[in-house]
TIVOVO-607626 format. One record per residue (C-alpha): residue in three letters; z, x, y. Coordinates in steps of 0.05 Angstrom, whole numbers, padded with zeros to 5 digits, always signed. Each point is the difference from the previous one (the first is absolute). Example, Ala and Ser with C-alpha at 12.3 -4.5 7.8 and 13.67 -1.06 7.14 Angstrom:
! residues 2
ALA+00156+00246-00090/SER-00013+00027+00069/
END
This chain:
! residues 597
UNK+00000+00000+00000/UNK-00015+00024+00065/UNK+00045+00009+00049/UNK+00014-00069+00034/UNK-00026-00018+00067/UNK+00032-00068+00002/UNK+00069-00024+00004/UNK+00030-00073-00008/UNK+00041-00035+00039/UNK+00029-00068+00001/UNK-00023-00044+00058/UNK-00076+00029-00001/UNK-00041-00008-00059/UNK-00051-00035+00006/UNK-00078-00008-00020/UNK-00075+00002+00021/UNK-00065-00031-00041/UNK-00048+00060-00009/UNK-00011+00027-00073/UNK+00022+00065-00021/UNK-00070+00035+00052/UNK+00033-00005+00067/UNK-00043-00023+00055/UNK+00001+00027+00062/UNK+00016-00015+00069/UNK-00015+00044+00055/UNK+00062-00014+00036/UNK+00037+00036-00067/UNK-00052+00031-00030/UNK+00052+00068-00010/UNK+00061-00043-00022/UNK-00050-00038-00054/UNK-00021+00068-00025/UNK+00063+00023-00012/UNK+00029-00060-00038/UNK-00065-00006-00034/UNK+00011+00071-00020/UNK+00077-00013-00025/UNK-00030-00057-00037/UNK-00041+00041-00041/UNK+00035+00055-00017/UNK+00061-00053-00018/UNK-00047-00044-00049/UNK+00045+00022-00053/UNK+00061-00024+00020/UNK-00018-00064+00038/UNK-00037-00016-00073/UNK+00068+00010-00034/UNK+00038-00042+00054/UNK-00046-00057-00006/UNK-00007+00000-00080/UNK+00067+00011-00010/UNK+00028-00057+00048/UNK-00058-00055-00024/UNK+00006+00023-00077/UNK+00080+00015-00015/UNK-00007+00009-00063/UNK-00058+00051-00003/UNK+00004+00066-00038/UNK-00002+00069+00040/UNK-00068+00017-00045/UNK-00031-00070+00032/UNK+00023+00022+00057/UNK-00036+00065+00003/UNK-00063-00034-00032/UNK+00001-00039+00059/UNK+00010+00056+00054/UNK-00059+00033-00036/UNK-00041-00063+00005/UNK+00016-00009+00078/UNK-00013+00079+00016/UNK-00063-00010-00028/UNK-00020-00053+00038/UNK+00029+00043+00060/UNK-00043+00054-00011/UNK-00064-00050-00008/UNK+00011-00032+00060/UNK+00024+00071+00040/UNK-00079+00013-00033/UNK-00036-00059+00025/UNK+00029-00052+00042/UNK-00053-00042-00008/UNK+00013-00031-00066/UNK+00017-00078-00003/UNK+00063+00030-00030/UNK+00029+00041+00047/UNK-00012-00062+00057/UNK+00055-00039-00038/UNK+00078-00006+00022/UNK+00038+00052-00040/UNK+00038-00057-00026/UNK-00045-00027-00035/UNK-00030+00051-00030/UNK+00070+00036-00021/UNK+00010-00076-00041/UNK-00068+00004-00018/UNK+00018+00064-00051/UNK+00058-00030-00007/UNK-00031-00057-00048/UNK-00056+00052-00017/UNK+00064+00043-00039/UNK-00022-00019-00078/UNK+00062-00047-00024/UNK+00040+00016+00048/UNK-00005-00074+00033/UNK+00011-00030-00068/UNK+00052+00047-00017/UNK+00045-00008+00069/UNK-00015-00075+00010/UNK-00040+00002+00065/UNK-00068-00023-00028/UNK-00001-00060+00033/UNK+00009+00039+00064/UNK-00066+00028-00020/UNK-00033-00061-00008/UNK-00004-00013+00067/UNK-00033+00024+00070/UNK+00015+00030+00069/UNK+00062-00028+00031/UNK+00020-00047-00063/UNK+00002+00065-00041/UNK+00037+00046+00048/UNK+00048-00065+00000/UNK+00010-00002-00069/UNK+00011+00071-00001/UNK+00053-00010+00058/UNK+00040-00056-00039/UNK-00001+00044-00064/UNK+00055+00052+00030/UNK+00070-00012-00027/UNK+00058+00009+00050/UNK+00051+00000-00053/UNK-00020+00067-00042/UNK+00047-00006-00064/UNK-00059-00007-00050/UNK-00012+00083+00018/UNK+00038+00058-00042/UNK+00049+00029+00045/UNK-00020+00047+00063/UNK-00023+00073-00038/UNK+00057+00052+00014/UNK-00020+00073-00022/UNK+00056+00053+00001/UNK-00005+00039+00067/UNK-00030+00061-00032/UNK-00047-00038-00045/UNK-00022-00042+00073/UNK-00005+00076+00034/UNK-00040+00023-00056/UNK-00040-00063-00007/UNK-00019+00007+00082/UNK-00018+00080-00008/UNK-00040-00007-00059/UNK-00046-00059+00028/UNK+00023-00027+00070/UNK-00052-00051+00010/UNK+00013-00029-00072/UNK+00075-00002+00009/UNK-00009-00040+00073/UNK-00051-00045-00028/UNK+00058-00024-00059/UNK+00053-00001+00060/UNK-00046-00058+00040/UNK-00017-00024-00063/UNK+00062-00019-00027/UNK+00032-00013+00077/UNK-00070-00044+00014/UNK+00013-00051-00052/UNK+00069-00004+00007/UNK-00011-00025+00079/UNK-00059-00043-00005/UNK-00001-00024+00075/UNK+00011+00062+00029/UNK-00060+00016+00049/UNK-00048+00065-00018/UNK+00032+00031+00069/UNK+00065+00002-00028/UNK-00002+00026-00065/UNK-00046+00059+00022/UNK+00058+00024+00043/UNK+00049-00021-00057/UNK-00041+00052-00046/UNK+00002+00053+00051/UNK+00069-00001+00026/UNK+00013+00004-00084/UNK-00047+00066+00002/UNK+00038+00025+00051/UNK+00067-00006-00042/UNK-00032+00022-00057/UNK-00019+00067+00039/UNK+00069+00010+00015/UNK+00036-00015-00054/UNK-00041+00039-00046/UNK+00023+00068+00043/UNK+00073-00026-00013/UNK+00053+00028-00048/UNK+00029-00072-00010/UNK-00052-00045-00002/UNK+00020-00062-00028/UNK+00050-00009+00067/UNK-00053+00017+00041/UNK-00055-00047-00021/UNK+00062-00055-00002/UNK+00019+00008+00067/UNK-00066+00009+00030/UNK-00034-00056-00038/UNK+00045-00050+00031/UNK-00025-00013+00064/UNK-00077-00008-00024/UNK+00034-00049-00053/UNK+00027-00040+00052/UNK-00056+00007+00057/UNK-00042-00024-00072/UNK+00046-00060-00007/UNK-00003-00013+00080/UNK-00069-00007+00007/UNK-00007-00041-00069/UNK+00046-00053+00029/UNK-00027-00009+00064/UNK-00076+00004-00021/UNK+00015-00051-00054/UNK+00040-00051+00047/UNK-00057+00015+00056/UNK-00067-00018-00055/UNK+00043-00054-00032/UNK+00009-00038+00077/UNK-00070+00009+00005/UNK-00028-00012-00065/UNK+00046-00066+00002/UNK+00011-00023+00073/UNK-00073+00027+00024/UNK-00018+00039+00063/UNK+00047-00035+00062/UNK+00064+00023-00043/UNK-00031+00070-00010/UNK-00014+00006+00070/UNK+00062-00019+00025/UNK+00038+00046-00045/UNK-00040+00052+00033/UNK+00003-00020+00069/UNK+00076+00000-00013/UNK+00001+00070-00024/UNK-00046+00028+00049/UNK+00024-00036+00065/UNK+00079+00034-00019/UNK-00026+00067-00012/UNK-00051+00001+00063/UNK+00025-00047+00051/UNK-00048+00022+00054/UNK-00058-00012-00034/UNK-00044-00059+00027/UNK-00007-00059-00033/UNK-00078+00005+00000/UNK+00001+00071-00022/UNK+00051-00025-00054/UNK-00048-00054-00016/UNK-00060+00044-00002/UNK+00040+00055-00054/UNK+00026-00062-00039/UNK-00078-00018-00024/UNK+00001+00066-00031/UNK+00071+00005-00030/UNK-00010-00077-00023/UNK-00064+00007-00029/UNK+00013+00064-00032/UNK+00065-00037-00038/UNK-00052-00034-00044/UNK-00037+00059-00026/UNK+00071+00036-00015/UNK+00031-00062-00043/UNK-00058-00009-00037/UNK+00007+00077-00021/UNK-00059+00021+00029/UNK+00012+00074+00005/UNK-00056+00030+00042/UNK+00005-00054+00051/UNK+00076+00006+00011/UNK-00016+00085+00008/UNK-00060-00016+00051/UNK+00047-00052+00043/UNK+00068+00042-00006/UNK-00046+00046+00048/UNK-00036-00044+00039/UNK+00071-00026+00020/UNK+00028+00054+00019/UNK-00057+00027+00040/UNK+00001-00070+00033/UNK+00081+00007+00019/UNK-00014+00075+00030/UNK-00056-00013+00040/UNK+00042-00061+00034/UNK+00067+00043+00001/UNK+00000-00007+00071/UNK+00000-00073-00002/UNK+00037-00005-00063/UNK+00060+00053-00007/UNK+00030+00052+00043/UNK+00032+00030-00055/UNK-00068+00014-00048/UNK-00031+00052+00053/UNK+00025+00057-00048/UNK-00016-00028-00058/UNK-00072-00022+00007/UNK-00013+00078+00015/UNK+00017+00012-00067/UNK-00044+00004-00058/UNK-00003-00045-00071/UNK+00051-00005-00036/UNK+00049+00020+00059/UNK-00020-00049+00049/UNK+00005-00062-00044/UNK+00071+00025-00012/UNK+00017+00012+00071/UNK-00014-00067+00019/UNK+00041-00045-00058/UNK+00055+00059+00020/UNK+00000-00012+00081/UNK+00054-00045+00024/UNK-00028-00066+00024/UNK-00013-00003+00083/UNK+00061-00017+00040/UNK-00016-00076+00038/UNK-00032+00004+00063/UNK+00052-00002+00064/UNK-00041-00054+00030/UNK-00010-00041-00064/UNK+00064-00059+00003/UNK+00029-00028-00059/UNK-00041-00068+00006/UNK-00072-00022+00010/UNK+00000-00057+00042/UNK-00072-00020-00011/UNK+00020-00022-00072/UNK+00065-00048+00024/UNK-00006-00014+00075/UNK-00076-00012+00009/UNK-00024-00068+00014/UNK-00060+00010-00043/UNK+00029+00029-00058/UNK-00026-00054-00056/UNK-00070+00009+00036/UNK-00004+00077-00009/UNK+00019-00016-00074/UNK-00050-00050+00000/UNK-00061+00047+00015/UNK+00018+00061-00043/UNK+00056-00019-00054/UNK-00008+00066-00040/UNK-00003+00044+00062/UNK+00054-00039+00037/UNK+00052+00016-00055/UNK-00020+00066-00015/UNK+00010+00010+00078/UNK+00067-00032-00010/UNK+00022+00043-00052/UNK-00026+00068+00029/UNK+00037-00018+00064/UNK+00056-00018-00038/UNK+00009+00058-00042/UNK-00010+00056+00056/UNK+00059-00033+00031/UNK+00046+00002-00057/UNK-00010+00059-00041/UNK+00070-00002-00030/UNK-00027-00058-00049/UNK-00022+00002-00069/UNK-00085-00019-00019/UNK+00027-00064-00028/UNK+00030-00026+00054/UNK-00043+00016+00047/UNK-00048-00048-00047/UNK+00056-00047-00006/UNK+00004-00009+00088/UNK-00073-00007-00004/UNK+00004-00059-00054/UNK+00053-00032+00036/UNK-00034+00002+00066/UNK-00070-00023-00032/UNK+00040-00060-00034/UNK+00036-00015+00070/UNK-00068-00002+00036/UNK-00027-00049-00053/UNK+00052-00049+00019/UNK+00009+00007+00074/UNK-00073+00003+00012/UNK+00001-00076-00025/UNK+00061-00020+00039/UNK-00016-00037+00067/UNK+00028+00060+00034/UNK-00013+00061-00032/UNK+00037+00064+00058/UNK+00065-00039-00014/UNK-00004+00013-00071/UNK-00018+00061-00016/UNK+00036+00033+00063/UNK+00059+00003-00042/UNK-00044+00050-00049/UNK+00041+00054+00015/UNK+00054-00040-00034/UNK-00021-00012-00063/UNK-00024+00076-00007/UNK+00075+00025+00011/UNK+00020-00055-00048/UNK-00056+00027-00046/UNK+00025+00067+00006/UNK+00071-00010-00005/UNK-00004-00036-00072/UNK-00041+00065-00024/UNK+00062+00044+00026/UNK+00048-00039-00031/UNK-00036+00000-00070/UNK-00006+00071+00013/UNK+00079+00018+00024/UNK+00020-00043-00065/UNK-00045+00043-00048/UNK+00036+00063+00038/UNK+00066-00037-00009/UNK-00012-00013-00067/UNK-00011+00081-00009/UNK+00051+00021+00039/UNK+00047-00052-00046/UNK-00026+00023-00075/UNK-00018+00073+00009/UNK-00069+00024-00028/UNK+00017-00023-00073/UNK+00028-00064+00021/UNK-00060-00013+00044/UNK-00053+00016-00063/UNK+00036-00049-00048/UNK-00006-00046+00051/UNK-00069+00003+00017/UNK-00022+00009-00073/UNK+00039-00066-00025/UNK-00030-00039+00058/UNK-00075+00017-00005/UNK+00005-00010-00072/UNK+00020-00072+00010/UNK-00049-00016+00054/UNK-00051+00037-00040/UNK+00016+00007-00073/UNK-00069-00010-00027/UNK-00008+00079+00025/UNK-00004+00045-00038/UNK+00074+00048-00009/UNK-00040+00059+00026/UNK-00024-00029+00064/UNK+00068-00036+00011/UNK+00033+00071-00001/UNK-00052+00024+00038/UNK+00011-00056+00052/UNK+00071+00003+00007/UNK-00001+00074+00005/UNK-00050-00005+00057/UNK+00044-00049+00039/UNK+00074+00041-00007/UNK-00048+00065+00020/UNK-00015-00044+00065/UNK+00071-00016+00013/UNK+00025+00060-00006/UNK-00052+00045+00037/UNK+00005-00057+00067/UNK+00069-00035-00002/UNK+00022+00068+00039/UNK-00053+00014+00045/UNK-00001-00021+00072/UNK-00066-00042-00010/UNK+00036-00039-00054/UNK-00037-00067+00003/UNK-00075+00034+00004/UNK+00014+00045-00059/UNK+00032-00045-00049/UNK-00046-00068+00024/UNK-00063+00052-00009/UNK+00022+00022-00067/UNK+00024-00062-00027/UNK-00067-00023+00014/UNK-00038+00048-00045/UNK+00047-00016-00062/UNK-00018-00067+00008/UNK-00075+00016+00009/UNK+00007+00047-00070/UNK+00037-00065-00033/UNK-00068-00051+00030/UNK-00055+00054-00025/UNK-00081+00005+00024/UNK-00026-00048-00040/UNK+00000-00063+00024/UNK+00013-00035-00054/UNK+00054+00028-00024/UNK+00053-00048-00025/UNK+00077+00008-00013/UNK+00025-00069-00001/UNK-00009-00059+00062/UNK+00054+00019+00041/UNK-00017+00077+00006/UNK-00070-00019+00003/UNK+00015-00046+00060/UNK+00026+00058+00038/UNK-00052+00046-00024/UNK-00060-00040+00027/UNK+00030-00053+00054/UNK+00014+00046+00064/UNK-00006+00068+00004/UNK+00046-00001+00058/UNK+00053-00020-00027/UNK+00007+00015-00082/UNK+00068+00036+00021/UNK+00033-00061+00024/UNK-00033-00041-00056/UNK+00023+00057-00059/UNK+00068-00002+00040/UNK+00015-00071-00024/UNK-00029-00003-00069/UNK+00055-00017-00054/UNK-00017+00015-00072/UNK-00056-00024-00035/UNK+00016-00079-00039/UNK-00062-00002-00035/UNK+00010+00070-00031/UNK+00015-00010-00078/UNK+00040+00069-00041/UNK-00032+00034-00046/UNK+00041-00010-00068/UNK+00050+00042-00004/UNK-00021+00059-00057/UNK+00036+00043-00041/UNK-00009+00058+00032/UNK+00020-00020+00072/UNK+00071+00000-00024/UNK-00005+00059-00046/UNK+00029+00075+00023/UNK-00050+00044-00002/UNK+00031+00081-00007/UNK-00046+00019+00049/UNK+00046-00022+00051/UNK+00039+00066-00019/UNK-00047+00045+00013/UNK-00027-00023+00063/UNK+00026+00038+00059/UNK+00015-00018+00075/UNK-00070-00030+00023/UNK-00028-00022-00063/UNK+00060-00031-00020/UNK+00002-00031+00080/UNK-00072-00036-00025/UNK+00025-00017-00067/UNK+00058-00042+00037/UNK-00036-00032+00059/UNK-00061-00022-00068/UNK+00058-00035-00036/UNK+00033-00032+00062/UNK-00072-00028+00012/UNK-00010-00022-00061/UNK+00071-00039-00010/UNK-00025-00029+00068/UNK-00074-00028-00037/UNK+00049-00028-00059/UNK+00063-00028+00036/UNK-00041-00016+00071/UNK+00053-00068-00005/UNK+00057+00052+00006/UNK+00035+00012+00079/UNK-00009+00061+00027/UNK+00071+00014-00007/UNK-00003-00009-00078/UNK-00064+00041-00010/UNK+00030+00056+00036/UNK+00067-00005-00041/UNK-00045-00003-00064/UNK-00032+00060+00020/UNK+00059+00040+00020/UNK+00036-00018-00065/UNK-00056+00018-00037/UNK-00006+00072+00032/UNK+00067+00017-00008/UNK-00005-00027-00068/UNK-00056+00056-00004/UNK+00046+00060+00024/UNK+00050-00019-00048/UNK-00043+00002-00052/UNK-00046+00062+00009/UNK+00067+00038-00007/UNK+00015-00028-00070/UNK-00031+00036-00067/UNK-00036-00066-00007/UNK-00022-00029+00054/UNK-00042-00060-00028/UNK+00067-00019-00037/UNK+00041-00002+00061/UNK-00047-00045+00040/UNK-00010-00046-00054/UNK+00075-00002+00007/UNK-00001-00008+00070/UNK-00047-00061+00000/UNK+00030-00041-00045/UNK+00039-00058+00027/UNK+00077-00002+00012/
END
């Protein structure tokens, strides 16, 4: 793999419609070159990003079958770019060879992708990803000097496994991304293979691309599934949101104007679309730097630096202070006469006005509820606008945003509460017994993976200044793991409800689920009451998973149960465990233990 010229980052990935031959512009014809030039000499790995996401369950020898395939048609089209081929979107022509692999539709179950064409096709391919990855063997993991030997002997070959393996495991993750996620791991590799102890030093320095890997999963996942399900208004307004807190000074027509890129590009990057999420990552970027002045005061430094650096710079800078002259209210939106009449002529471009003006004044609030003010104000228009006197109703606008905003902070002090109350532990028994009962039909995997995602969010905001943001922000992005891409997705009515009714407000809804009626318990089997001896063996954070999959699973068979009696069933249970592990027969003991008194 050549060394990367792209990096990912998690508000700007985006798309454009050209095939894999990038037409030129003279306005960029230098900038085309150069990403048409990354493009090519990453064919490779983009190929292994796109197979491996679309086709989980693919072998690494139909992998490289397939990389061959796609260099070759590389090299025909580098040749002569006048063959029908090479005028195609890469896309298609990546899913093309795809089908073309001899039984390896039959043999993966994606033939029915390949029965169809164009956008039905790319589609199918899109809605054959699976989220929830338990059906793969376990993530690869070489002894450090087996991985250091491995990387010496063929360092393309080893890197090529790494994205691989890391690929399929992250299905949504945009092209960008994972690029940067295989470099950064290059760079630890080069490190660690100099050290004397390198199992602690790949452990420690792995970390942080783990989690920047996890980061940029969630949020591209919650962002493609609000478009994929709500459509382009709620994708845009996300963005306006985001952009409008970071650069407050940027005008709304110049926001509007670098929103038809970023918006469009979204649909290229959720379908998977590799080459068109590489081509618009750019074209964003050089679009934000040659409007810094207009845009950001704070990206002058940045935009002088060169790919991968300047990508990085600008996810890194701090977002713009407000502007001195810019108050706290916008009195064109609650104190104009003519207020239902400016909604009348534009209704897309009056709220996405409302919410830019909106979120540059209060960049202390979290995405969601910034989209939640917007909601409420859309729904108060569309009842004062038919009163006989419209001004006096929605003058008091203001009101109902505070009102709004204040039932957010109050769900969002009581999750801290609830933290500060139960301690970590506490908090993850908590969160694990209650999505189990609102969700039970979930798999115990994702559960754990849910409720781990929700006590990480707790405890990284509850004791940061910007509190509210942080927790409302992440909260979100569990919930938009827990509602998926695909739209139709199902769980049972009441989650769906909140999956697919507002996109606004699916934390409020989620807040006040209870547990599912309709769900029926498996029977109860043997072996879900049986000690297994395994339980003695496993050590500190094996042993951690081994509790949190049982407390889940007494939750799927006893969901009648109070909280209060789950927990004490699980906390007699546990100690029930210590006790025995320390007897010469340990399966004795807790056959003991269980019987009744």
């Amino acid at each position: 793999m050549k060394q990367l010229k792209l990096t990912g980052f998690i508000f700007f990935l985006f798309f454009l419609t050209e095939s894999l031959t990038l037409s030129t512009k003279p306005q960029d014809v230098d900038d085309s070159s150069n990403i048409q030039k990354f493009i090519e000499e990453n064919t490779g790995s983009l190929t292994i990003i796109a197979f491996a996401q679309y086709v989980q369950e693919a072998t690494i020898d139909e992998m490289e079958m397939l990389v061959k395939d796609m260099k070759a048609y590389k090299d025909r089209c580098l040749a002569n770019q006048t063959l029908p081929e090479c005028s195609e979107i890469a896309n298609n022509v990546l899913q093309e060879m795809i089908c073309a692999l001899e039984g390896v539709p039959q043999k993966h179950n994606f033939s029915h992708c390949c029965s169809k064409v164009d956008f039905e096709r790319r589609l199918c391919f899109l809605y054959n990803k699976k989220a929830n990855v338990e059906f793969l063997p376990p993530f690869p993991t070489l002894d450090p000097e087996e991985k250091c030997q491995a990387y010496k002997n063929n360092r393309e070959s080893f890197l090529n496994h790494y994205m691989y393996e890391v690929a399929r495991r992250n299905p949504f993750v945009f092209a960008p991304a994972l690029l940067i996620v295989a470099a950064r791991f290059e760079e630890v590799a080069k490190i660690c293979c100099e050290e004397e102890q390198k199992a602690n030093c790949f452990r420690t320095k792995a970390a942080p691309i783990t989690q920047y890997l996890k980061a940029l999963s969630s949020y591209q996942k919650t962002v493609c599934g609000a478009y994929l399900k709500f459509g382009l208004k709620v994708l845009n307004s996300i963005n306006i949101a985001v952009f409008s807190k970071k650069f407050p000074q940027i005008e709304f027509k110049e926001l509007t104007s670098l929103l038809e890129d970023v918006s469009a590009m979204y649909d290229g990057c959720c379908e998977g679309d590799v080459v068109r999420c590489i081509r618009g990552q750019n074209q964003v970027m050089n679009h934000i730097c040659s409007k810094q002045d207009s845009i950001s005061s704070k990206i002058e430094g940045c935009c002088e630096k060169k790919i991968p650096e300047r990508e990085d710079c600008i996810i890194n800078s701090k977002k713009d202070d407000r502007p001195k002259d810019l108050s706290l209210r916008e009195a064109k939106f609650t104190d104009s006469e003519n207020v239902c009449q400016e909604r009348d002529t534009d209704p897309d471009n009056f709220f996405a006005e409302f919410i830019y003006e909106y979120s540059r004044r209060h960049q202390d609030l979290s995405t969601p509820e910034l989209l939640r003010i917007g909601r409420v104000y859309e729904d108060l228009l569309g009842d004062c606008c038919n009163r006989e006197n419209p001004p006096d109703c929605y003058r008091h606008a203001e009101d109902k945003f505070n009102e709004t905003t204040e039932k957010s902070l109050k769900m969002v002090q009581q999750e801290c509460q609830l933290f500060q109350n139960l301690g970590k532990d506490g908090l993850k028994y908590h969160y694990f017994i209650k999505l189990t009962k609102i969700a039970p039909q979930l798999s115990t995997e994702e559960l754990m993976s849910l409720g781990n995602e929700m006590v990480t969010a707790l405890t990284t905001c509850c004791t940061l200044s910007e509190e509210f943001a942080c927790v409302d922000n992440l909260a979100d992005l569990v919930l938009g793991e827990l509602c998926g891409i695909n739209e139709n997705r199902t769980i049972n009515p009441a989650v769906d409800h909140c999956c697919k009714a507002n996109f606004a407000f699916r934390r409020p809804c989620f807040e006040a689920l209870k547990a599912d009626k309709m769900y029926v318990p498996p029977p109860v089997s043997q072996d879900s009451s049986t000690f297994h001896a395994d339980w003695c063996q496993a050590q500190n954070e094996e042993l951690q998973k081994k509790k949190i999959r049982f407390l889940v699973n007494l939750v799927k068979l006893k969901p009648e149960l109070t909280n209060e009696d789950l927990k004490t069933l699980f906390i007699n249970f546990t100690v029930a465990v210590e006790k025995c592990c320390k007897e010469q027969e340990p399966e004795v003991c807790f056959n003991e233990e269980q019987r009744p008194t």
